[in-house]
PASEBA-1860 file (N, C-alpha, C; in nm, 3 decimals):
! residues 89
1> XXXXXXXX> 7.064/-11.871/-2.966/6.954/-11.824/-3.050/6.825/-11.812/-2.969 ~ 6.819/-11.908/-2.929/6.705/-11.872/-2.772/6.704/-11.775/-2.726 ~ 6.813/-11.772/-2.647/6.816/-11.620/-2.549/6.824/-11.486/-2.657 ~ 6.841/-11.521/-2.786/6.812/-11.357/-2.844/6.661/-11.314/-2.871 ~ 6.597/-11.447/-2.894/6.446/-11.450/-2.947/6.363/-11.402/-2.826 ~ 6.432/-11.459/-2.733/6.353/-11.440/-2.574/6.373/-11.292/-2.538 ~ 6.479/-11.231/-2.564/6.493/-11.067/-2.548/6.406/-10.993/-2.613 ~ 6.405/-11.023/-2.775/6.319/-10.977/-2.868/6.183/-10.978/-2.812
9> XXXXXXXX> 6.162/-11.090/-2.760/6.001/-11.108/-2.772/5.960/-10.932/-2.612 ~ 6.081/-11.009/-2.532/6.036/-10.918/-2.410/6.046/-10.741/-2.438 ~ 6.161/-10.716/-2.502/6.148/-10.576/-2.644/6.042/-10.585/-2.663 ~ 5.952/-10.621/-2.738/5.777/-10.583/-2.810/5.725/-10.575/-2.670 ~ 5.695/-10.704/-2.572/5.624/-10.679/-2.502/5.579/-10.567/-2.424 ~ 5.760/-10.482/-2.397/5.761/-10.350/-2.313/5.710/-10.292/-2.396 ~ 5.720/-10.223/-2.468/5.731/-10.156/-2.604/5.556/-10.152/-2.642 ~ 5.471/-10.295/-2.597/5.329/-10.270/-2.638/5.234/-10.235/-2.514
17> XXXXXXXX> 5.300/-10.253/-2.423/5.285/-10.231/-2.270/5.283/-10.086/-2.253 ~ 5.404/-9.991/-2.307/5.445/-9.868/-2.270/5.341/-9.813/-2.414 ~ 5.314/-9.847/-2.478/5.228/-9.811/-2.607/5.092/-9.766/-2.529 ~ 5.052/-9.925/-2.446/4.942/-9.908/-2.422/4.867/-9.824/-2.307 ~ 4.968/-9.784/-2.225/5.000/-9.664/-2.137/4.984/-9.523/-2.214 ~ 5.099/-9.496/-2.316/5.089/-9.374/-2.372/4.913/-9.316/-2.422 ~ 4.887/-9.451/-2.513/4.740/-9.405/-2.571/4.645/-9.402/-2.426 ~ 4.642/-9.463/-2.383/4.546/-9.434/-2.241/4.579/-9.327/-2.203
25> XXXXXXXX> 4.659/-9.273/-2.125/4.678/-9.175/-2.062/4.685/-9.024/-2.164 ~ 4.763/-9.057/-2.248/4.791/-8.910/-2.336/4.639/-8.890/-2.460 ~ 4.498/-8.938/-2.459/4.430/-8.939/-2.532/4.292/-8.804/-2.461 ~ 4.224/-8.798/-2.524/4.178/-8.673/-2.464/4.093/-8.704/-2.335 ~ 4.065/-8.637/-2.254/3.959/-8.671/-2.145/3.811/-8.658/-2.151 ~ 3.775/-8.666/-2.277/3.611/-8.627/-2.310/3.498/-8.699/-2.233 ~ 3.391/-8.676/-2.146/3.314/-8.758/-2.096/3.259/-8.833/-2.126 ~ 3.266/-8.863/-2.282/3.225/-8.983/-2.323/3.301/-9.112/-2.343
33> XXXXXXXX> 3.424/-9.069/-2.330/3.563/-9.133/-2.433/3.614/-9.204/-2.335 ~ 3.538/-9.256/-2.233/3.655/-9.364/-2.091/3.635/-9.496/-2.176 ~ 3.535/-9.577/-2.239/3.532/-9.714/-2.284/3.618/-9.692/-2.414 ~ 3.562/-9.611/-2.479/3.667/-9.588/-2.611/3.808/-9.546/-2.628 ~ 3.812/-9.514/-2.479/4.009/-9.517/-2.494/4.066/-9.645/-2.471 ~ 3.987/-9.732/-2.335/4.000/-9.854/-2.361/3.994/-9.957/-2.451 ~ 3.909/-9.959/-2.517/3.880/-10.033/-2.639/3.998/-10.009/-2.776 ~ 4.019/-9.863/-2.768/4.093/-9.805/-2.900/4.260/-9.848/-2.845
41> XXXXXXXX> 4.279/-9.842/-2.705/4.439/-9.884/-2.684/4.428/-10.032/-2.717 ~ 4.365/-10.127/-2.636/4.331/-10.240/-2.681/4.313/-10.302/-2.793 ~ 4.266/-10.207/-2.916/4.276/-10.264/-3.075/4.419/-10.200/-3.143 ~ 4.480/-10.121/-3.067/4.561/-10.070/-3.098/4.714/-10.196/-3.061 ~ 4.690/-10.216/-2.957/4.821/-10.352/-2.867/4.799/-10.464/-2.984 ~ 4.662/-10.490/-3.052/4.684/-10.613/-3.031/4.629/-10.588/-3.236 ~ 4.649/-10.468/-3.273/4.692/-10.515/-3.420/4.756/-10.531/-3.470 ~ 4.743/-10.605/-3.610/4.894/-10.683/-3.671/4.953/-10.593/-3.750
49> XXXXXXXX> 4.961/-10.485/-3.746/5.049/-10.382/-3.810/5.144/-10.345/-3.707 ~ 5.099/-10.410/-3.579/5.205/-10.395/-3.464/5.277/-10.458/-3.449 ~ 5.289/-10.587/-3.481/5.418/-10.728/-3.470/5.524/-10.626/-3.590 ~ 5.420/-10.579/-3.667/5.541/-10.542/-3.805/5.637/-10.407/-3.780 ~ 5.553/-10.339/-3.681/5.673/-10.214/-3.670/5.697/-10.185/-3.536 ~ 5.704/-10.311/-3.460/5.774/-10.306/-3.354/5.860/-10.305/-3.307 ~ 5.927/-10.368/-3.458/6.091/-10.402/-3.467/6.157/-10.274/-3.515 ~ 6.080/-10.192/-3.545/6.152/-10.108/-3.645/6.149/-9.964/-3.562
57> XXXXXXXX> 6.207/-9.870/-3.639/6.245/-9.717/-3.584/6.163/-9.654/-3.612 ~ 6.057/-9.684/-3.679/5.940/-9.583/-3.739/5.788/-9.600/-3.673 ~ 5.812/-9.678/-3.575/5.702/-9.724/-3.466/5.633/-9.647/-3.412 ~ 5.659/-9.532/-3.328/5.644/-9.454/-3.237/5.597/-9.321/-3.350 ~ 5.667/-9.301/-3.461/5.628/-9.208/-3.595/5.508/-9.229/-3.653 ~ 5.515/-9.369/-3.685/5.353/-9.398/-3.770/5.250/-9.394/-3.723 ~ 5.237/-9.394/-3.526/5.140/-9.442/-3.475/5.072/-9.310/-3.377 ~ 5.182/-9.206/-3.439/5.213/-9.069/-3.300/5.054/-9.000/-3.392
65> XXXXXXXX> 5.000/-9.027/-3.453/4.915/-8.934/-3.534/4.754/-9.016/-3.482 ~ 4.746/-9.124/-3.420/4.651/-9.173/-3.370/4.650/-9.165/-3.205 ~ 4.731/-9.096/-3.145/4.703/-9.106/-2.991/4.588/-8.987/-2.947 ~ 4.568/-8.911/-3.062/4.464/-8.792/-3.022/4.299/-8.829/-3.107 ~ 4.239/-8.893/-3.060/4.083/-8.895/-3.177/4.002/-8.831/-3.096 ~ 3.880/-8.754/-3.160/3.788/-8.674/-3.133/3.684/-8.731/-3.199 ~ 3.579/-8.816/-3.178/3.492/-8.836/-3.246/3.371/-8.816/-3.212 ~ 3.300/-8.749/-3.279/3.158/-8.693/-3.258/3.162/-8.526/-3.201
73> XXXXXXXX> 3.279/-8.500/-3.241/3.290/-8.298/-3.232/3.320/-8.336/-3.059 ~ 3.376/-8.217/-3.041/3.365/-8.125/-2.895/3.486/-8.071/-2.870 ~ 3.517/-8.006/-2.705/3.644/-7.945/-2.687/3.743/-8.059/-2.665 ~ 3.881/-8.020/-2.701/3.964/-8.102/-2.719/4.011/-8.082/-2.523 ~ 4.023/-8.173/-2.415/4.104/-8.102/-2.286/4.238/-8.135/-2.290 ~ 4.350/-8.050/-2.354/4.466/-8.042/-2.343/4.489/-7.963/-2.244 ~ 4.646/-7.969/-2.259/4.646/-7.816/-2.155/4.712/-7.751/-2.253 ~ 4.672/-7.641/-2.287/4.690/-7.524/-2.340/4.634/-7.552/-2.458
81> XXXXXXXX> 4.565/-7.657/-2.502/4.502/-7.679/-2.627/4.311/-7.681/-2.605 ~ 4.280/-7.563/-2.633/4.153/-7.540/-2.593/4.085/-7.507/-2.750 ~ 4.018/-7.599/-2.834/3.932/-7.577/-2.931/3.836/-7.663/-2.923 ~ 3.728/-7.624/-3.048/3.641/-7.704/-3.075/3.694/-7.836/-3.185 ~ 3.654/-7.962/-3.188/3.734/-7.991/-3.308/3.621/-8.124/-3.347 ~ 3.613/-8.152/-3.454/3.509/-8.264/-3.500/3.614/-8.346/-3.670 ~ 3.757/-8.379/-3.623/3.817/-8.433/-3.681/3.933/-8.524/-3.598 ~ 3.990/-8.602/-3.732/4.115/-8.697/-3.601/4.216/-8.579/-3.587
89> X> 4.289/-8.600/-3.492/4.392/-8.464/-3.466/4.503/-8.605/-3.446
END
């Protein structure tokens, strides 16, 4: 029972690790947005809606709609995604 809990735990850990990679890296590059991607992956790892669907298959679904924020208007730098936008995407 140990060694399954000890797997589990190391499961989330990757899992909030590789989370916290995705939102850093895949979030927009706006010149204002370097502390706030930090800060936003960081409240993101370490909220408790995360112990709850870490376990589950719908993890990566519920959370895929927050890796893009735009706040305070401007161009979005995707690649091939070139608008103006002053909403969450």
């Amino acid at each position: 029972m140990i060694f399954y809990n000890r797997v589990i735990y190391l499961y989330g850990l990757c899992l909030r690790l590789l989370f916290i990679v995705l939102v850093y890296y895949m979030s927009p590059r706006l010149p204002s947005s370097g502390n706030r991607r930090v800060i936003f992956s960081l409240m993101i790892m370490f909220n408790i809606c995360l112990f709850i669907f870490v376990y589950s298959g719908c993890y990566f679904i519920l959370h895929s709609f927050t890796l893009f924020i735009v706040e305070g208007g401007g161009f979005i730098d995707l690649p091939g995604c070139k608008y103006y936008s002053r909403f969450y995407f």
